[in-house]
PDB file as gemmi writes it, atoms N, CA and C in Angstrom:
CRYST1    1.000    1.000    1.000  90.00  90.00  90.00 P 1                      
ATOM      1  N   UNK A   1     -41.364  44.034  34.684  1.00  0.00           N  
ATOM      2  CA  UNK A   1     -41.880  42.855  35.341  1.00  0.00           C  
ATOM      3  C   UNK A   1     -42.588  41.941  34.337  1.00  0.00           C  
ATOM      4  N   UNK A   2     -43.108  42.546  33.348  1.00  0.00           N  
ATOM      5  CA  UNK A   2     -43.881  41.772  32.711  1.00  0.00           C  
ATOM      6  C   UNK A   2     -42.809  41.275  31.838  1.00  0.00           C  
ATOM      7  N   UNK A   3     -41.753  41.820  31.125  1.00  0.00           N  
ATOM      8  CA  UNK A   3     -40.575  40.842  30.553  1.00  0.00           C  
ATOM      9  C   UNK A   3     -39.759  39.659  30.656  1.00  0.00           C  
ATOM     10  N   UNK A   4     -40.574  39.867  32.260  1.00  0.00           N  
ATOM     11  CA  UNK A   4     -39.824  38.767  33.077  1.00  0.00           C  
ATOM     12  C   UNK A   4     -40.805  37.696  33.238  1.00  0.00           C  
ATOM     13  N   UNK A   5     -42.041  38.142  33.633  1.00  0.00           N  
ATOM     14  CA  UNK A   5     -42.784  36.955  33.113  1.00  0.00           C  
ATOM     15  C   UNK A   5     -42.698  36.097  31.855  1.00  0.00           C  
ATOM     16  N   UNK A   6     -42.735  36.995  30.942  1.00  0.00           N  
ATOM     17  CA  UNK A   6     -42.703  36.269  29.195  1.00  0.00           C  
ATOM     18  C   UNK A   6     -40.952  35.536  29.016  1.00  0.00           C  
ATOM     19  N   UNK A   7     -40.078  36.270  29.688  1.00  0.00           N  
ATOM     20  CA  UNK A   7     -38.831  35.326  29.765  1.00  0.00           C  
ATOM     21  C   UNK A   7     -38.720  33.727  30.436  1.00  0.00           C  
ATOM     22  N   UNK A   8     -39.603  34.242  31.767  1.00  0.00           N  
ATOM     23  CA  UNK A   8     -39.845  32.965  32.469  1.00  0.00           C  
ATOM     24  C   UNK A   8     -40.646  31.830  31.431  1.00  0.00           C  
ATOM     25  N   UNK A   9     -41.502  32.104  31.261  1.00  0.00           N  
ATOM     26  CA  UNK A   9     -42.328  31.196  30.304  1.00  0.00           C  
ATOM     27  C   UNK A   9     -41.713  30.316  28.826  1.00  0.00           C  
ATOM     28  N   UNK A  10     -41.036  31.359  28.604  1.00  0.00           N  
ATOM     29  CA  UNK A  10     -39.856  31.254  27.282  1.00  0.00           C  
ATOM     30  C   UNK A  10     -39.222  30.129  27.587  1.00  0.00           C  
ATOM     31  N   UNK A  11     -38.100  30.198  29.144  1.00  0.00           N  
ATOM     32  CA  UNK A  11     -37.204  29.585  29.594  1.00  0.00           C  
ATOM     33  C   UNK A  11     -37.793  28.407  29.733  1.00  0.00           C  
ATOM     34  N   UNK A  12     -38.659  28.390  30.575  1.00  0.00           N  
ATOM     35  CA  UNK A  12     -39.673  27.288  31.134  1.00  0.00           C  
ATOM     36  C   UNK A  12     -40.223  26.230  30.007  1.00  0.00           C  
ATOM     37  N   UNK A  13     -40.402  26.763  28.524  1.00  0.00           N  
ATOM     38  CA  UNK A  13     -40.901  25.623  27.390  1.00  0.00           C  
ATOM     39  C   UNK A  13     -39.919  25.309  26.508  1.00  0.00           C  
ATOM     40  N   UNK A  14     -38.223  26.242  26.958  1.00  0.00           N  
ATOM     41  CA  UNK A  14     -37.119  25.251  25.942  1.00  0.00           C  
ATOM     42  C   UNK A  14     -36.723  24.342  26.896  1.00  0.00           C  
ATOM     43  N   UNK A  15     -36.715  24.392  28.452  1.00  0.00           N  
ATOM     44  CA  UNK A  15     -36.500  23.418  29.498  1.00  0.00           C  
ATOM     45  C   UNK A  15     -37.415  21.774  29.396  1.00  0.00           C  
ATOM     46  N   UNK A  16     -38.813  22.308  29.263  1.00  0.00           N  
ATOM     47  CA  UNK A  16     -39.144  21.210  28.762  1.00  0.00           C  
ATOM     48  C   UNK A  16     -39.224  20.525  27.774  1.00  0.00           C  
ATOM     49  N   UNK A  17     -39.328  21.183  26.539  1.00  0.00           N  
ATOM     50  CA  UNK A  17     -38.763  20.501  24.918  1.00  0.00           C  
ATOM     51  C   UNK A  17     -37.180  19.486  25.247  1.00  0.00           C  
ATOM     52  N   UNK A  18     -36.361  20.661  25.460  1.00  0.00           N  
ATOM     53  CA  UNK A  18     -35.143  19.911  25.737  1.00  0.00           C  
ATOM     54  C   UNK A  18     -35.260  18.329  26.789  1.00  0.00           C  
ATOM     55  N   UNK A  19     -35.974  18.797  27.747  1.00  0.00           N  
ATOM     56  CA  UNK A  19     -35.822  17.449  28.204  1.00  0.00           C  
ATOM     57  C   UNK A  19     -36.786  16.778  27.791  1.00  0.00           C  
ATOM     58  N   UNK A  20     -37.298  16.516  26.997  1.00  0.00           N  
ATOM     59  CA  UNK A  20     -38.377  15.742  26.243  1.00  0.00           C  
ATOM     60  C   UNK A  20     -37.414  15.238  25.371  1.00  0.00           C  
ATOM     61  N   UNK A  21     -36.755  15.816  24.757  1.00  0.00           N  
ATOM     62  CA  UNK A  21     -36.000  15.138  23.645  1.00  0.00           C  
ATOM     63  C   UNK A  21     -34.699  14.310  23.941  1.00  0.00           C  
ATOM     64  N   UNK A  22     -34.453  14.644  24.785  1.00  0.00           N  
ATOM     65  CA  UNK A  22     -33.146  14.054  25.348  1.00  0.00           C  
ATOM     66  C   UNK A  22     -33.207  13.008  26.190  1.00  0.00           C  
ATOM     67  N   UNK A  23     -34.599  12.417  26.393  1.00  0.00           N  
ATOM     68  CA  UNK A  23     -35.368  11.049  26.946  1.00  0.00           C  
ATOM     69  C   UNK A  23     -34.868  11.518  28.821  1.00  0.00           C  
ATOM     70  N   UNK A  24     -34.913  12.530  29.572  1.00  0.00           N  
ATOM     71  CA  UNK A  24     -35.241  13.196  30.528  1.00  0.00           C  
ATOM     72  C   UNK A  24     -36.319  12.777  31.252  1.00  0.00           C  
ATOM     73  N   UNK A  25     -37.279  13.099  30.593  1.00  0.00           N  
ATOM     74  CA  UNK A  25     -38.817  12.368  30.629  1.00  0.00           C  
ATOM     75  C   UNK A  25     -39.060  11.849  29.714  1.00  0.00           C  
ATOM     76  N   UNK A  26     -40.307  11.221  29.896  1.00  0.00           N  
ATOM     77  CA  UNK A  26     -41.013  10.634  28.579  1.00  0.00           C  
ATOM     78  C   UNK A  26     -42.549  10.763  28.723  1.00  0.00           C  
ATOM     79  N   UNK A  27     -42.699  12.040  28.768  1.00  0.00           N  
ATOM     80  CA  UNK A  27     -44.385  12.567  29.011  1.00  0.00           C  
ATOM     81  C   UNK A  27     -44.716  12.899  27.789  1.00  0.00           C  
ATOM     82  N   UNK A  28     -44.177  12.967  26.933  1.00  0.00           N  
ATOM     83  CA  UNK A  28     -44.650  14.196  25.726  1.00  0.00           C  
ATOM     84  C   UNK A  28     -44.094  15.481  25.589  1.00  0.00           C  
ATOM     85  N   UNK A  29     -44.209  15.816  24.347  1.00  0.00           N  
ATOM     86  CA  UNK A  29     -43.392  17.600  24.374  1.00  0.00           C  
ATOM     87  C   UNK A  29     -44.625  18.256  25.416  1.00  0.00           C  
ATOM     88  N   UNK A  30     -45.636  18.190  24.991  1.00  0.00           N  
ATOM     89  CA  UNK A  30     -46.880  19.150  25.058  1.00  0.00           C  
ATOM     90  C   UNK A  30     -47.104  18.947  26.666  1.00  0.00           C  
ATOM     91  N   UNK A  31     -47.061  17.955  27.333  1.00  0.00           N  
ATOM     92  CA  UNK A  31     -47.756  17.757  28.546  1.00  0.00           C  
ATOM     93  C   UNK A  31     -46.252  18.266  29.395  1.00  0.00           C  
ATOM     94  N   UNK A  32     -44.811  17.968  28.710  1.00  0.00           N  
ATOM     95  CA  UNK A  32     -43.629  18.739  29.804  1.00  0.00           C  
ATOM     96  C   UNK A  32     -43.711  19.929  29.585  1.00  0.00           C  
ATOM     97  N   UNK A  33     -43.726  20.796  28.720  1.00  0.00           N  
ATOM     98  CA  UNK A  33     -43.683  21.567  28.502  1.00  0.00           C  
ATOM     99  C   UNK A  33     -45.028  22.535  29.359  1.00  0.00           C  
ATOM    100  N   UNK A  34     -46.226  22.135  29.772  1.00  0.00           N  
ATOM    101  CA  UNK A  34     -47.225  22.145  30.264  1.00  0.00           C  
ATOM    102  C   UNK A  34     -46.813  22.270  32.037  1.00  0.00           C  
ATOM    103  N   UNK A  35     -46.161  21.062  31.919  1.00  0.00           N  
ATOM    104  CA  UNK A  35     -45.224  20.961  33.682  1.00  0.00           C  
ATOM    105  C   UNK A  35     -44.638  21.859  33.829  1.00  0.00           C  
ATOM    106  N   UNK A  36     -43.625  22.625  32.464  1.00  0.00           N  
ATOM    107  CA  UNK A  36     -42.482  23.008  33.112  1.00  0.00           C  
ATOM    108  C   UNK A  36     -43.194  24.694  33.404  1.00  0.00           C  
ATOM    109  N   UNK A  37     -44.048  25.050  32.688  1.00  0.00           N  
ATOM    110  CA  UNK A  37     -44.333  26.516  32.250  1.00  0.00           C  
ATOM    111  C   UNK A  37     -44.986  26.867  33.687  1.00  0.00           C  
ATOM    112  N   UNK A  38     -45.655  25.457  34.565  1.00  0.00           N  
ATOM    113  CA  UNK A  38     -46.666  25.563  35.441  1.00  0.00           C  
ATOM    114  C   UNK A  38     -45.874  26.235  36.831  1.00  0.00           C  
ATOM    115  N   UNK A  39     -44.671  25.161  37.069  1.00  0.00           N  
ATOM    116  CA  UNK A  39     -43.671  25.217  38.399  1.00  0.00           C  
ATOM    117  C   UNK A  39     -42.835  26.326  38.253  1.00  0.00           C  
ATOM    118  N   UNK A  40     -42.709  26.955  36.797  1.00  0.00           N  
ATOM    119  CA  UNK A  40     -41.948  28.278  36.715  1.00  0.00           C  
ATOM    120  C   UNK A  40     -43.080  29.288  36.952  1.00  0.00           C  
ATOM    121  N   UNK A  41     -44.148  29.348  36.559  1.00  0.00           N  
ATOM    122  CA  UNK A  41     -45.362  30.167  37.168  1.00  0.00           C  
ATOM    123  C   UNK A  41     -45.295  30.098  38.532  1.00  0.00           C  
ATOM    124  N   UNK A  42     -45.202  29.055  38.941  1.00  0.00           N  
ATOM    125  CA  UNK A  42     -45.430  29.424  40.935  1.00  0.00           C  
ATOM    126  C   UNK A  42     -44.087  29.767  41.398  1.00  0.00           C  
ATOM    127  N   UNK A  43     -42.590  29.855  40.746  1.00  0.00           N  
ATOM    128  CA  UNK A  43     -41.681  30.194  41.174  1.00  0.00           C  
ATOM    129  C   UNK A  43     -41.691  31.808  41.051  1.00  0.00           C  
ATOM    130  N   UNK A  44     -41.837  32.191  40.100  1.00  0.00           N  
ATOM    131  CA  UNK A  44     -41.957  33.622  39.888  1.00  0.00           C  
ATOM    132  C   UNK A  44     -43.503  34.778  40.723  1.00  0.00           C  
ATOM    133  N   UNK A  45     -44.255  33.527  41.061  1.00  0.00           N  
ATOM    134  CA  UNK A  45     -45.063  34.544  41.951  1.00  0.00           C  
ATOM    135  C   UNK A  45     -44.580  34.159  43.409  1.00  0.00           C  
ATOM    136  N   UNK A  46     -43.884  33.239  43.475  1.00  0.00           N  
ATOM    137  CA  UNK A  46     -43.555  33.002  44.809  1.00  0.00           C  
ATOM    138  C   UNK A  46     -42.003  34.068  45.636  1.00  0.00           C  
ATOM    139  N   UNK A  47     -41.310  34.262  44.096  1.00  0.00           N  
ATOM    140  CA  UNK A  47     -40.357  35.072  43.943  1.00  0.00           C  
ATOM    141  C   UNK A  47     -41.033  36.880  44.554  1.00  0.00           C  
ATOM    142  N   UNK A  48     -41.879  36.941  43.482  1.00  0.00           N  
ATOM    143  CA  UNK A  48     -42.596  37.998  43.838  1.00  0.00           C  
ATOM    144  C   UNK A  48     -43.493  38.283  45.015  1.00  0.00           C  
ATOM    145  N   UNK A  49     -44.225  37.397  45.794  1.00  0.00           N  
ATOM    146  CA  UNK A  49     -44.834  38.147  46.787  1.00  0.00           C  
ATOM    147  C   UNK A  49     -44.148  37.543  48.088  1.00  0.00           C  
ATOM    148  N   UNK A  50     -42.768  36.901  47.993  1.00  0.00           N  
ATOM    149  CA  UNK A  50     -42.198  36.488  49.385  1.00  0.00           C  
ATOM    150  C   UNK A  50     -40.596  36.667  49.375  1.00  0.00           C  
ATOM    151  N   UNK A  51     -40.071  36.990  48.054  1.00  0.00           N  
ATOM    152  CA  UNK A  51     -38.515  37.178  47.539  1.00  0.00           C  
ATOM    153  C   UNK A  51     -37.678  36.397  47.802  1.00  0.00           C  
ATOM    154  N   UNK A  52     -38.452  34.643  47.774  1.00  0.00           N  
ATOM    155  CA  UNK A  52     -37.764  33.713  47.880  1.00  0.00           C  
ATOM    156  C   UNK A  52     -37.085  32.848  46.416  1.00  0.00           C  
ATOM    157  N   UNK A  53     -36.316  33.035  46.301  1.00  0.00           N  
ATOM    158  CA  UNK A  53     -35.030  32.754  44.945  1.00  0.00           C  
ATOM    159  C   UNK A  53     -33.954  32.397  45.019  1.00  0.00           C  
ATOM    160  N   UNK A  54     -33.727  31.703  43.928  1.00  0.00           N  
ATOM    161  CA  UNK A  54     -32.552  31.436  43.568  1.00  0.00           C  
ATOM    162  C   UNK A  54     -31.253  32.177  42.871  1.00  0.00           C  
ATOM    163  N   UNK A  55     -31.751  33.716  42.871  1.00  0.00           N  
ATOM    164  CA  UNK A  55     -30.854  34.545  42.064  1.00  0.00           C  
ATOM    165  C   UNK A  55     -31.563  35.565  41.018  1.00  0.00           C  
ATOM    166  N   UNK A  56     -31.153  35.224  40.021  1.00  0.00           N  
ATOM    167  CA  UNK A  56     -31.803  35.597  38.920  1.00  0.00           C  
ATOM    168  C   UNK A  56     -32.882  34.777  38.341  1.00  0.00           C  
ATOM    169  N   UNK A  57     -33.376  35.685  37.800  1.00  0.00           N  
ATOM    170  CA  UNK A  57     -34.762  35.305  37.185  1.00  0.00           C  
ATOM    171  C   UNK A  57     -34.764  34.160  36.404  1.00  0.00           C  
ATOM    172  N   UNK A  58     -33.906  34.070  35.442  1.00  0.00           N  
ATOM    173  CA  UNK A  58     -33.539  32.785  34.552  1.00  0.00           C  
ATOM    174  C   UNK A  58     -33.081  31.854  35.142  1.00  0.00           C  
ATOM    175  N   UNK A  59     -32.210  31.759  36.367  1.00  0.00           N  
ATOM    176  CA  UNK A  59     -31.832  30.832  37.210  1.00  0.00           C  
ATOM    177  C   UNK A  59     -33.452  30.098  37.609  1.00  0.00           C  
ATOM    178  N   UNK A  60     -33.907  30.842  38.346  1.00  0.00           N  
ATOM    179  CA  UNK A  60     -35.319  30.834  39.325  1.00  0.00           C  
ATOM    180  C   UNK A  60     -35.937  29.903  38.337  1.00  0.00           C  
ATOM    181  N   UNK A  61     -36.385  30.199  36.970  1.00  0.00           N  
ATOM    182  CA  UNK A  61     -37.118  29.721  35.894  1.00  0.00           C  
ATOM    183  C   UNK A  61     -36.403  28.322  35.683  1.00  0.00           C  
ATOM    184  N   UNK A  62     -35.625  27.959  35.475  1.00  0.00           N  
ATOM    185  CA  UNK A  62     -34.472  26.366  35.106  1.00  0.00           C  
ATOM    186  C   UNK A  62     -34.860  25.881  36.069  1.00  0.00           C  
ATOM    187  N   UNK A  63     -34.567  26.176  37.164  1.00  0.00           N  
ATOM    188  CA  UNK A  63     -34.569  25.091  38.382  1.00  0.00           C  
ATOM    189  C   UNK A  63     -35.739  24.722  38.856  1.00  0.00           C  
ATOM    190  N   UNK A  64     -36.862  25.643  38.671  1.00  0.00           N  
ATOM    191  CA  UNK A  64     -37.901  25.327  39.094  1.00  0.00           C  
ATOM    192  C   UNK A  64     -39.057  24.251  37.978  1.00  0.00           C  
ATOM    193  N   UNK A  65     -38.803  24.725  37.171  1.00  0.00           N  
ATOM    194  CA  UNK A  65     -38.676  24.026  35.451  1.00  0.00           C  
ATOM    195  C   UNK A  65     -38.593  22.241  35.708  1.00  0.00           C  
ATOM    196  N   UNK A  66     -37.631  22.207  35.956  1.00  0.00           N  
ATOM    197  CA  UNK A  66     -36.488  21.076  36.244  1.00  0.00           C  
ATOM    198  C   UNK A  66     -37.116  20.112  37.270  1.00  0.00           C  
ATOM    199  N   UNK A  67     -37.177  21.238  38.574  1.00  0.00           N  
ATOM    200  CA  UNK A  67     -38.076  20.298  39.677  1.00  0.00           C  
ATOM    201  C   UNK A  67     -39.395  19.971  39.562  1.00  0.00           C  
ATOM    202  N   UNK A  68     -39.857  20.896  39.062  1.00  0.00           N  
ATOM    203  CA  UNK A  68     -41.489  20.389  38.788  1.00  0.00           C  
ATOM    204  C   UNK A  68     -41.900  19.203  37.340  1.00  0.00           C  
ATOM    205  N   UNK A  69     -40.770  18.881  36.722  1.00  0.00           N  
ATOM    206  CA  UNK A  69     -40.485  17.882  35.985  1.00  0.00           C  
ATOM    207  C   UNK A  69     -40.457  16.409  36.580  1.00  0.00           C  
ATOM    208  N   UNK A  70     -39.739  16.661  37.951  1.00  0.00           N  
ATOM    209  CA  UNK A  70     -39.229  15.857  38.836  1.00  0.00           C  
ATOM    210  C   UNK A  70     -40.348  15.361  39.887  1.00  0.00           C  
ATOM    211  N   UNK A  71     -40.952  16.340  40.476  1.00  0.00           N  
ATOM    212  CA  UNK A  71     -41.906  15.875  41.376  1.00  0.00           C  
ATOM    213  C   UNK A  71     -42.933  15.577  40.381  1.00  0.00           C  
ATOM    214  N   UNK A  72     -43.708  16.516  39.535  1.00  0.00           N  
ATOM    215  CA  UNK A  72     -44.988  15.697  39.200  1.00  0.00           C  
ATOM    216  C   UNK A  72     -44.862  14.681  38.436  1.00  0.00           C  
ATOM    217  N   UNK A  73     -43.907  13.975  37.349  1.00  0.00           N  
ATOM    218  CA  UNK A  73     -44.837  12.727  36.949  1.00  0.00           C  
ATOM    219  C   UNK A  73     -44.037  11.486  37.420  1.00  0.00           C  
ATOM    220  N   UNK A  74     -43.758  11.788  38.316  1.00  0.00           N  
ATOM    221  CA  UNK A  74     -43.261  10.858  39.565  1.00  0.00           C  
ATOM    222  C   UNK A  74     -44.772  10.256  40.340  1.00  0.00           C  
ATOM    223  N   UNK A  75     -45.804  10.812  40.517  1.00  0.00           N  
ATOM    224  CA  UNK A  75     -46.464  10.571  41.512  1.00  0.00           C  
ATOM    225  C   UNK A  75     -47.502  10.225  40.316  1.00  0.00           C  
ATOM    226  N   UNK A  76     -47.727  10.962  39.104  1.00  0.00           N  
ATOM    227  CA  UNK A  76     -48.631  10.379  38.344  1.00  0.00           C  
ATOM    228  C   UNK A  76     -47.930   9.244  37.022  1.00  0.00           C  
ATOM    229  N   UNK A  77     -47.071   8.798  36.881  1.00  0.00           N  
ATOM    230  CA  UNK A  77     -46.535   8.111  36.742  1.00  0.00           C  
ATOM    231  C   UNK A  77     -46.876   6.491  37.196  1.00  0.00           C  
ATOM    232  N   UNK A  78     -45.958   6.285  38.231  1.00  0.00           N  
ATOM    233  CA  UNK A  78     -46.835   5.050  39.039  1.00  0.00           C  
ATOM    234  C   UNK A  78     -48.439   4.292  38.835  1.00  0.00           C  
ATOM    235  N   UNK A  79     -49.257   5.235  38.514  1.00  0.00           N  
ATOM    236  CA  UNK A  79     -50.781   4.946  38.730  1.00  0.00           C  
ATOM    237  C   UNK A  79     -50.877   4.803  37.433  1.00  0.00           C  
ATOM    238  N   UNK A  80     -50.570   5.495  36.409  1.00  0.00           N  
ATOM    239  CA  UNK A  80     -50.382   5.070  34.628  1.00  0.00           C  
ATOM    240  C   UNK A  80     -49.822   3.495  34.776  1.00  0.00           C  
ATOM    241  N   UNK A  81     -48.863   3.402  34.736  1.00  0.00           N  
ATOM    242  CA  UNK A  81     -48.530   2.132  35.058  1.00  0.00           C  
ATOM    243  C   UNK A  81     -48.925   1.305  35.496  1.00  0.00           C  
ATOM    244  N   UNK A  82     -49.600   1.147  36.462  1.00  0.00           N  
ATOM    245  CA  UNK A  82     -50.525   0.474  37.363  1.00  0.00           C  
ATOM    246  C   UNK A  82     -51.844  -0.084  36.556  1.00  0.00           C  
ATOM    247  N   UNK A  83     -52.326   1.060  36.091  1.00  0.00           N  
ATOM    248  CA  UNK A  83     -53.695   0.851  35.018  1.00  0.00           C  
ATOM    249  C   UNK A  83     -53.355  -0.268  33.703  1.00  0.00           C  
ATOM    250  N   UNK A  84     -52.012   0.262  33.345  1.00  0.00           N  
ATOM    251  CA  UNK A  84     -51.574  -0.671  31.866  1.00  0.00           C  
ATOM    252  C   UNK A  84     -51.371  -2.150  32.200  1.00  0.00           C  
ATOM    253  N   UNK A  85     -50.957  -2.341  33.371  1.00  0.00           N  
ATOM    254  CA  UNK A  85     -50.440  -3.510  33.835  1.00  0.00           C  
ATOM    255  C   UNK A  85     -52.130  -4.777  33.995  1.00  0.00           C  
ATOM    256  N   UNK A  86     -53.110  -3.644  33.909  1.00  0.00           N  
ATOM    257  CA  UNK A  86     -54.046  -4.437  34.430  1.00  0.00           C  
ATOM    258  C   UNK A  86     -54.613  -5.002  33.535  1.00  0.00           C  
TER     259      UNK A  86                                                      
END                                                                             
């Protein structure tokens, strides 16, 4: 179990490098990578105390990676913007 944590985490900071570099986002390595490690943390305990998944563990880790890329700087996003504009 614990391999699977340190895999998740693994998965979770080449998901966000990669999409950092590939203009995906444009948060920073450090702050996606920060996103991605976070939404793969709540996928894997969510995996674990309710056995709700996507499959495999590495699957579970990408997608959740991916979405939490997606929802958070969507919402903090906007308000950055907002401030610069002023």
């Amino acid at each position: 179990m614990f391999m699977v944590l340190m895999g998740t985490v693994v998965i979770a900071g080449i998901v966000g490098y990669i999409s950092e570099k590939t203009g995906f986002t444009n948060n920073g390595i450090l702050q996606s990578i920060i996103i991605c490690v976070g939404g793969a943390f709540l996928a894997y305990f969510v995996r674990i105390m309710f056995g709700i998944g996507f499959g495999s563990p590495g699957m579970n880790a990408i997608v959740s990676s991916l979405g939490a890329l997606i929802i958070v700087p969507t919402h903090w996003r906007a308000s950055v913007r907002d401030r610069r504009r002023r």
